[in-house]
C-alpha positions in Angstrom: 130.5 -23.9 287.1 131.9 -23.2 290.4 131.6 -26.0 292.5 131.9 -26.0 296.5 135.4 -28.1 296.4 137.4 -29.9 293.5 139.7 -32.5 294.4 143.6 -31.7 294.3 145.2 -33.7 291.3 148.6 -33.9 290.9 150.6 -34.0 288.1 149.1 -36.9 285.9 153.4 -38.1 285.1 153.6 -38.7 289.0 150.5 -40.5 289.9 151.9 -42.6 285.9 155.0 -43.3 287.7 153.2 -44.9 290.4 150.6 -47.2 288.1 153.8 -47.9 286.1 155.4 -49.5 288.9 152.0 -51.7 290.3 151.7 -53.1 286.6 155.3 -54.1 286.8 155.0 -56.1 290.1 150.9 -57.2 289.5 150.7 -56.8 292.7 147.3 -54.9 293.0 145.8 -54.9 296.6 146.2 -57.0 299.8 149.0 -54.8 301.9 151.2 -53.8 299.1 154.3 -52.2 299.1 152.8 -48.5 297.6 150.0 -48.9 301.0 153.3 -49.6 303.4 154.7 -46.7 301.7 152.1 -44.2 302.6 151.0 -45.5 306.1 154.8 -45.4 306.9 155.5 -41.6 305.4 151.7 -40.1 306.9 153.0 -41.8 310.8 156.4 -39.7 310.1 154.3 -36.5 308.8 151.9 -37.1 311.4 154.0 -37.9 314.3 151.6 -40.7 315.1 152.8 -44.3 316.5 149.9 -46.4 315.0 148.1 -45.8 311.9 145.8 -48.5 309.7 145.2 -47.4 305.8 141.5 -48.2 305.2 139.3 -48.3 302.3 136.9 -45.1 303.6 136.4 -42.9 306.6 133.1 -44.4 307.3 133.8 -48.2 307.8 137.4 -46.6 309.9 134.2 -45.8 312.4 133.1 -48.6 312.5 136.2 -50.6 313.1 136.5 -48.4 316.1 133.2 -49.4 317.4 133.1 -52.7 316.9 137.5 -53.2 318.1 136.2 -51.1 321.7 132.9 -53.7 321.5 130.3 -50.8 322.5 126.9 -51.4 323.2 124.4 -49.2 324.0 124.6 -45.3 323.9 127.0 -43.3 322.4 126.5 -39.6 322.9 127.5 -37.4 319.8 126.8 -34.6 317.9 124.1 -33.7 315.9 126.0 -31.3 313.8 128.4 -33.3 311.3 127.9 -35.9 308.1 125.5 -38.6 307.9 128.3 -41.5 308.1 128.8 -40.5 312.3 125.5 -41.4 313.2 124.7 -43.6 310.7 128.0 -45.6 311.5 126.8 -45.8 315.3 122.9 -47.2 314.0 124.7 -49.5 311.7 127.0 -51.0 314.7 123.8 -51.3 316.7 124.3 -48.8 319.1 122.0 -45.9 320.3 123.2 -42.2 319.4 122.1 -40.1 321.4 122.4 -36.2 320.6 124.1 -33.9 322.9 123.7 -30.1 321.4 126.6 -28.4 320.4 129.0 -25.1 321.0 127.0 -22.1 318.7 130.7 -20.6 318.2 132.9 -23.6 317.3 130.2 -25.9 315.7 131.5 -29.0 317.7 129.6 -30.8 320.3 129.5 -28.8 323.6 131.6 -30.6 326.3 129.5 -28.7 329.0 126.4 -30.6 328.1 127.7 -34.4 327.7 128.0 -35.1 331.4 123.8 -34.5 331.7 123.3 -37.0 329.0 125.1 -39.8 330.3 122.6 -43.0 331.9 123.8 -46.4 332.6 123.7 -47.2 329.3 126.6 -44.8 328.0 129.3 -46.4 327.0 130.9 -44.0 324.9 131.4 -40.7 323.3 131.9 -39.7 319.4 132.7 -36.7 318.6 133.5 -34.9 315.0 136.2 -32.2 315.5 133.7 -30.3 312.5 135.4 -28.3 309.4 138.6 -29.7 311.0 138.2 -27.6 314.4 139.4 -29.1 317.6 136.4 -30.1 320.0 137.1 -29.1 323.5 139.1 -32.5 323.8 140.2 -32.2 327.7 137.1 -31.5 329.0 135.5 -34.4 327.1 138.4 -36.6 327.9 137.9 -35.6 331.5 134.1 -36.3 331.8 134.5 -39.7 330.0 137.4 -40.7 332.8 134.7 -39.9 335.4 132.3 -41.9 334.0 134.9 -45.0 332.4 133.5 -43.8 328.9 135.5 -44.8 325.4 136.4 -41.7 323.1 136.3 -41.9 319.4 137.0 -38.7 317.6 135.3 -38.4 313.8 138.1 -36.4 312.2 137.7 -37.0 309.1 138.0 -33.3 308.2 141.3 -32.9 309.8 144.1 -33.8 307.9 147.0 -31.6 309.4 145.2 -30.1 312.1 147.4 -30.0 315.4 145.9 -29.8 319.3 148.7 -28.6 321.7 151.5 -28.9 319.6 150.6 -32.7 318.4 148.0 -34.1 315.6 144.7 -34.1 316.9 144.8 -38.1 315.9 146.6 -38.6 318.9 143.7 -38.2 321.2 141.2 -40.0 322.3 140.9 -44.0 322.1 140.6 -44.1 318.6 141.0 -41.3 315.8 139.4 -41.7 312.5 139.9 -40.0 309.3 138.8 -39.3 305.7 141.0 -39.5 302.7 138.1 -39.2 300.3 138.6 -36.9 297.3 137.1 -33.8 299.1 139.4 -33.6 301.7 142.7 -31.7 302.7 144.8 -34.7 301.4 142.5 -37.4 299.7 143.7 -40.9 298.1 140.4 -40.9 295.8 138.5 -42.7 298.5 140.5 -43.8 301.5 140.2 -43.4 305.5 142.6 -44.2 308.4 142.3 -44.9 312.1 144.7 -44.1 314.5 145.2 -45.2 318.2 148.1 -45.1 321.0 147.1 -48.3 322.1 149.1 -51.0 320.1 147.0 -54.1 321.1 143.8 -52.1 319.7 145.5 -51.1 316.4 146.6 -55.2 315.8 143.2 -56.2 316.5 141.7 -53.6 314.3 144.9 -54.7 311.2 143.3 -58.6 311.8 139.8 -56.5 311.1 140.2 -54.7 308.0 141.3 -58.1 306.5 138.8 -60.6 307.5 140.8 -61.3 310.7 143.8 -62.7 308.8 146.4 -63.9 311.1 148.1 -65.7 308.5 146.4 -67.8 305.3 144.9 -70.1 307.5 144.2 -68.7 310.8 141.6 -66.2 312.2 142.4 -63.7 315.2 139.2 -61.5 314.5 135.8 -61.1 313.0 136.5 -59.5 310.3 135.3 -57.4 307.1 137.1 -56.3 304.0 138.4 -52.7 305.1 141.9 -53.2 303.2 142.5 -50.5 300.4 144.2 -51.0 297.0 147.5 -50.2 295.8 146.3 -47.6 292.8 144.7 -45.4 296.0 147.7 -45.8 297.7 149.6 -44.4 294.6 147.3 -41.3 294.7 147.8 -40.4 298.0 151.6 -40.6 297.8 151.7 -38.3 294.8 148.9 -35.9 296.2 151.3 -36.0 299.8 154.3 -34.8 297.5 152.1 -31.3 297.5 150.7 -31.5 300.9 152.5 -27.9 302.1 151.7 -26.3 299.0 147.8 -27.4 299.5 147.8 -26.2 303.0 149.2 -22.8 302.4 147.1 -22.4 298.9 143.8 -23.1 301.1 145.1 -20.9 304.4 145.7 -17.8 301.9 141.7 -17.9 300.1 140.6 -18.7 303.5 142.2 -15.3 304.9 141.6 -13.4 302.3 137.7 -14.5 302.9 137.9 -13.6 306.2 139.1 -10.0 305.4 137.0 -9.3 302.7 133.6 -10.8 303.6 133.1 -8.2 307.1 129.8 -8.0 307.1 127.1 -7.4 310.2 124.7 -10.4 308.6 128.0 -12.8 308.9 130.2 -14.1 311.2 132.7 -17.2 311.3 133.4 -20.1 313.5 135.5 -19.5 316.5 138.7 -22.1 316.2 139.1 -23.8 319.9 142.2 -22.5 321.9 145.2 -24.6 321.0 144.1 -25.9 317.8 146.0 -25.3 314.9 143.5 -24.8 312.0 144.3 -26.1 308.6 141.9 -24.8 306.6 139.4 -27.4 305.7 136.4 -25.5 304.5 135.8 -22.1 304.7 132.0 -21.9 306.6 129.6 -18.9 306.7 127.4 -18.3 309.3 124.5 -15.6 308.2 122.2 -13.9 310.5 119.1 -15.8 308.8 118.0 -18.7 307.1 116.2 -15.8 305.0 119.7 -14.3 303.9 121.4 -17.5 303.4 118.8 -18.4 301.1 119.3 -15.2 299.3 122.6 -15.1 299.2 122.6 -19.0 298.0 119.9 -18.2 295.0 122.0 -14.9 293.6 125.5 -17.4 293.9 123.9 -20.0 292.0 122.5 -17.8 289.2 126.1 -17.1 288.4 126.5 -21.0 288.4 128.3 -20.9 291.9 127.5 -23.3 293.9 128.1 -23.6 297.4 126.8 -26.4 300.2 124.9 -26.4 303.1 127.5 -28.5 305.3 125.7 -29.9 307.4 121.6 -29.6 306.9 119.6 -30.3 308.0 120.4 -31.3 311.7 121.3 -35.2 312.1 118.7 -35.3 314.7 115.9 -34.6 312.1 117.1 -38.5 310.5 114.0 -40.5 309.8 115.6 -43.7 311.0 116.0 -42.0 314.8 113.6 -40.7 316.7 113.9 -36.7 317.0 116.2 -36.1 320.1 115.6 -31.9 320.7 119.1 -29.8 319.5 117.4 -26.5 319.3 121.0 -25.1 319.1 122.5 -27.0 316.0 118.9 -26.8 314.5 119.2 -22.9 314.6 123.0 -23.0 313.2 122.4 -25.5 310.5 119.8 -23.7 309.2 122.3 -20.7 309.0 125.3 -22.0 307.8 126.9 -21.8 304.2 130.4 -23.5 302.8 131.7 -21.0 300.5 133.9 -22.3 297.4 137.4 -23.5 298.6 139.5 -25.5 296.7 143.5 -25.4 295.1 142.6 -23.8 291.3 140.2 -21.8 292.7 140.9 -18.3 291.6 141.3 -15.2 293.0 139.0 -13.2 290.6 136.2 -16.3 291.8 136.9 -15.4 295.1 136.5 -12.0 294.4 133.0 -12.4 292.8 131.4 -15.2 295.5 132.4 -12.1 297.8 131.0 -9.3 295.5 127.4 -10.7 295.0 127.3 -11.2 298.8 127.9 -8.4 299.8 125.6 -6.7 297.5 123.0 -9.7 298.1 123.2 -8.7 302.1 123.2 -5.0 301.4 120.3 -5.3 299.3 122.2 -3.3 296.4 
């Protein structure tokens, strides 16, 4: 079976090395030295002043949220995983669905401004398949209107805007470090944020609002993660440059070989440096996508449908029109795209497309 991603494993002696050395201090969880480690080497990497290791890239959402105590509407996309919006319902907020750019995928910046009512007090938006949103303009219509930013970038590991990491903008940055992704710690997230005050307030958060054994600075939840994910992500981050070139060499060699009239590919924003996340398809029809989807999955390839349907078809909301992202996420196909995967796979995912779409 050919799955749409496999998570990158290192080699088992390394990540050993690392267990080896948590059973020898017992010290399991609660800020250990393995999560200083890797929050300390991913702010070097990243070039980032303030980053918080967190168990999962939905509750880093969350944090940001609740640290920048919104209330009301949060505009956002309708094009990206379940945990954006869902993290805005959870929080108590309102989402409310601006339509997005047909070429990048991401939220279109031209449209926030006419969604934005005195109840607005912020704007989330997912840089999707690790592709810069149109981050000045949205950072200049949320100055005009003294609107928060949060950026969902949980698929954007490496990714650089203007020559620094695209976790440097906005009020807050979140990230995934689930298995899936780029660089993964089995499950793991981050938040990042220029502003020091918010990043202590949100450290007192992911621990209960600690401020010592026996004082409380925050509200607080349990957002700490352990030291054994900790040791996975600093043995995965030992092969970071070898997984980002791996996955921009398959991803090229998609984009030459799969020219086809039926297909077409996202269009990376101007300035962003891609890394390579996921490797989407978008077909001329739901009709061929379905075909092509049927004839993969005969040969026990299996690709995903990232993301459908539309986040403004959730039962829990009431349907907000995004006739745009409806139309695209019917369309659009994440082909197989992971480290091991082979050349001669590649070869075939691109073969029985191209004879799916050609009718052959």
């Amino acid at each position: 079976m050919i799955p749409v991603t496999k998570p990158f494993l290192p080699p088992k002696e390394q990540y050993i090395k690392f267990v080896d050395d948590i059973f020898a201090r017992n010290w399991l969880t609660n800020n250990g030295p393995l999560v200083n480690k890797l929050e300390s080497e991913l702010r070097d990497y990243l070039q980032v002043n303030n980053l918080l290791y967190l168990t999962n890239g939905t509750v880093a959402i969350q944090l940001a949220i609740k640290v920048l105590d919104l209330q009301g509407e949060i505009i956002t996309t309708p094009f990206s995983y379940v945990a954006t919006t869902s993290s805005i319902a959870w929080e108590q907020c309102h989402p409310v669905f601006v339509d997005i750019d047909a070429a990048t995928c991401n939220i279109d910046a031209s449209r926030i401004e006419a969604a934005i009512t005195d109840k607005t007090t912020a704007i989330l938006a997912t840089h999707c398949f690790g592709n810069a949103c149109e981050i000045d303009q949205i950072q200049e219509v949320a100055d005009r209107h003294g609107l928060r930013v949060i950026y969902d970038a949980a698929h954007c590991f490496a990714t650089n805007y203007k020559g620094q990491s695209i976790f440097n903008y906005g009020d807050i940055s979140t990230t995934s470090f689930h298995a899936t992704k780029v660089f993964h710690t089995t499950e793991g997230g981050a938040v990042f944020c220029r502003d020091k005050a918010l990043a202590d307030r949100m450290g007192f958060m992911r621990n209960f609002g600690h401020d010592g054994p026996e004082r409380f600075a925050e509200v607080g939840i349990n957002a700490k993660n352990s030291e054994f994910h900790a040791a996975m992500g600093l043995a995965v981050f030992n092969h970071i440059e070898e997984i980002l070139a791996r996955r921009k060499s398959q991803s090229l060699y998609y984009l030459d070989k799969l020219k086809s009239p039926d297909i077409r590919f996202i269009e990376i924003t101007e300035g962003c440096t891609f890394n390579y996340a996921y490797f989407p398809v978008i077909f001329s029809s739901e009709g061929k996508l379905l075909q092509c989807i049927e004839q993969l999955n005969r040969r026990r390839i299996f690709p995903r449908r990232y993301f459908y349907p539309s986040l403004s078809d959730l039962p829990y909301l009431e349907k907000q029109p995004t006739p745009i992202c409806d139309d695209i996420s019917s369309r659009v196909l994440c082909l197989p795209l992971y480290h091991t995967l082979a050349r001669e796979v590649q070869d075939l995912v691109i073969e029985i497309i191209r004879e799916t779409l050609s009718g052959e």
